[in-house]
C-alpha positions as CSV (number, residue, x, y, z in Angstrom):
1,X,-85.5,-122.2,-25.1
2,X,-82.2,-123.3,-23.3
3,X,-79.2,-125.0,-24.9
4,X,-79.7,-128.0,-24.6
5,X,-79.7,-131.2,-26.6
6,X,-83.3,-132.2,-28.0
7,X,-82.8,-135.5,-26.4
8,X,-82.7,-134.1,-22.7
9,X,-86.0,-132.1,-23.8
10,X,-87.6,-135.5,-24.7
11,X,-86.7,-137.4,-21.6
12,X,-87.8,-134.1,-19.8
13,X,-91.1,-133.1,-21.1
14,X,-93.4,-136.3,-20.7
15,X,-92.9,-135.4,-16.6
16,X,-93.8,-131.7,-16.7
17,X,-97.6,-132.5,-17.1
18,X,-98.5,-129.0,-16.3
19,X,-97.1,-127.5,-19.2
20,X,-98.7,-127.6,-22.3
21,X,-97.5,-130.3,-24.7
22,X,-96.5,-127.0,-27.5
23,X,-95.3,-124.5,-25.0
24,X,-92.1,-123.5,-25.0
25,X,-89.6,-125.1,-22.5
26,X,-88.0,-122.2,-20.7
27,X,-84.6,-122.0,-19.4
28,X,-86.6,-120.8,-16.2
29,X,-88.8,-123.0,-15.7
30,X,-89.7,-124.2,-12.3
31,X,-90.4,-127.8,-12.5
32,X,-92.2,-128.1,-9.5
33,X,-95.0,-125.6,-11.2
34,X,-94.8,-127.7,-14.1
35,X,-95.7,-130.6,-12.2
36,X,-92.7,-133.1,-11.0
37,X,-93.6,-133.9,-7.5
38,X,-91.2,-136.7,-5.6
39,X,-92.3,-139.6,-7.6
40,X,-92.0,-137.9,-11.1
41,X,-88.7,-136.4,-9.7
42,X,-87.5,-140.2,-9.3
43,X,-88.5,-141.1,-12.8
44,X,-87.2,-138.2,-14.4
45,X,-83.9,-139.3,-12.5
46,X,-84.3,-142.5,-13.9
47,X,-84.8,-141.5,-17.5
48,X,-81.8,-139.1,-17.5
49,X,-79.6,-141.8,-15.8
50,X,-80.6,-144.6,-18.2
51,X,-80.8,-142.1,-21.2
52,X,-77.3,-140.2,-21.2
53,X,-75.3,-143.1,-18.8
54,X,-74.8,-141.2,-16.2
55,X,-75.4,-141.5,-11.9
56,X,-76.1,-138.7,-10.2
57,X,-74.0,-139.0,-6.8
58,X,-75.9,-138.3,-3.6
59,X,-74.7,-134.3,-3.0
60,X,-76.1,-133.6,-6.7
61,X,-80.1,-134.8,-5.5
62,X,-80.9,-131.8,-4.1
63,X,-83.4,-129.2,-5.1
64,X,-81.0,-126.8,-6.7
65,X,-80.4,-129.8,-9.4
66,X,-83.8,-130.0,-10.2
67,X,-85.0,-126.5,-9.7
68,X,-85.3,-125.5,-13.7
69,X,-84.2,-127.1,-17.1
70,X,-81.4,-124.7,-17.2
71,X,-80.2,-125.9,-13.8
72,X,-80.7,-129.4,-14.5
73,X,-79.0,-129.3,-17.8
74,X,-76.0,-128.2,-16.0
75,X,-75.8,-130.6,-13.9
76,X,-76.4,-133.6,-17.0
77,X,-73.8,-132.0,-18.8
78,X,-71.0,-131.9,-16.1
79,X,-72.2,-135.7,-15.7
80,X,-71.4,-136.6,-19.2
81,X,-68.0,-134.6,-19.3
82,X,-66.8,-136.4,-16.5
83,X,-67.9,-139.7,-17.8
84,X,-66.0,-138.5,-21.2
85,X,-62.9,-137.5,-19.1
86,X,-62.6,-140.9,-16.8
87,X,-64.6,-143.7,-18.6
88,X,-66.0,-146.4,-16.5
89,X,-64.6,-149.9,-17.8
């Protein structure tokens, strides 16, 4: 399991429909095997950017973001520090 919140697991696991529902979520995952094709990709985006407040600018959509939970978490958590460090309003 990676070290991330439980929330991001919950916004992340209804869209991996090829893993089992009690399997463990690996650091390693690739999400592509554990079924996010494009238009799960855009709803998973969705969720994370409605769930934590953040937006995802255009050079973090790439495949490296959303190759794993691990490097996905990364990137959520970079979001929300810089969000913490330079508040919008």
């Amino acid at each position: 399991m990676g070290n991330w919140e439980s929330e991001f697991e919950a916004i992340l696991r209804p869209h991996l429909i090829l893993l089992d529902r009690d399997a463990e979520l690996a650091a390693d995952l690739e999400l592509r095997e554990a079924g996010i094709d494009s238009l799960a990709l855009i709803e998973l985006l969705i969720a994370i950017e409605d769930g934590y407040g953040v937006v995802f600018p255009d050079e973090l959509l790439n495949r490296q973001t959303f190759q794993t939970p691990a490097s996905l978490w990364r990137v959520v958590s970079g979001l929300r520090e810089d969000l913490s460090r330079h508040p919008v309003g």
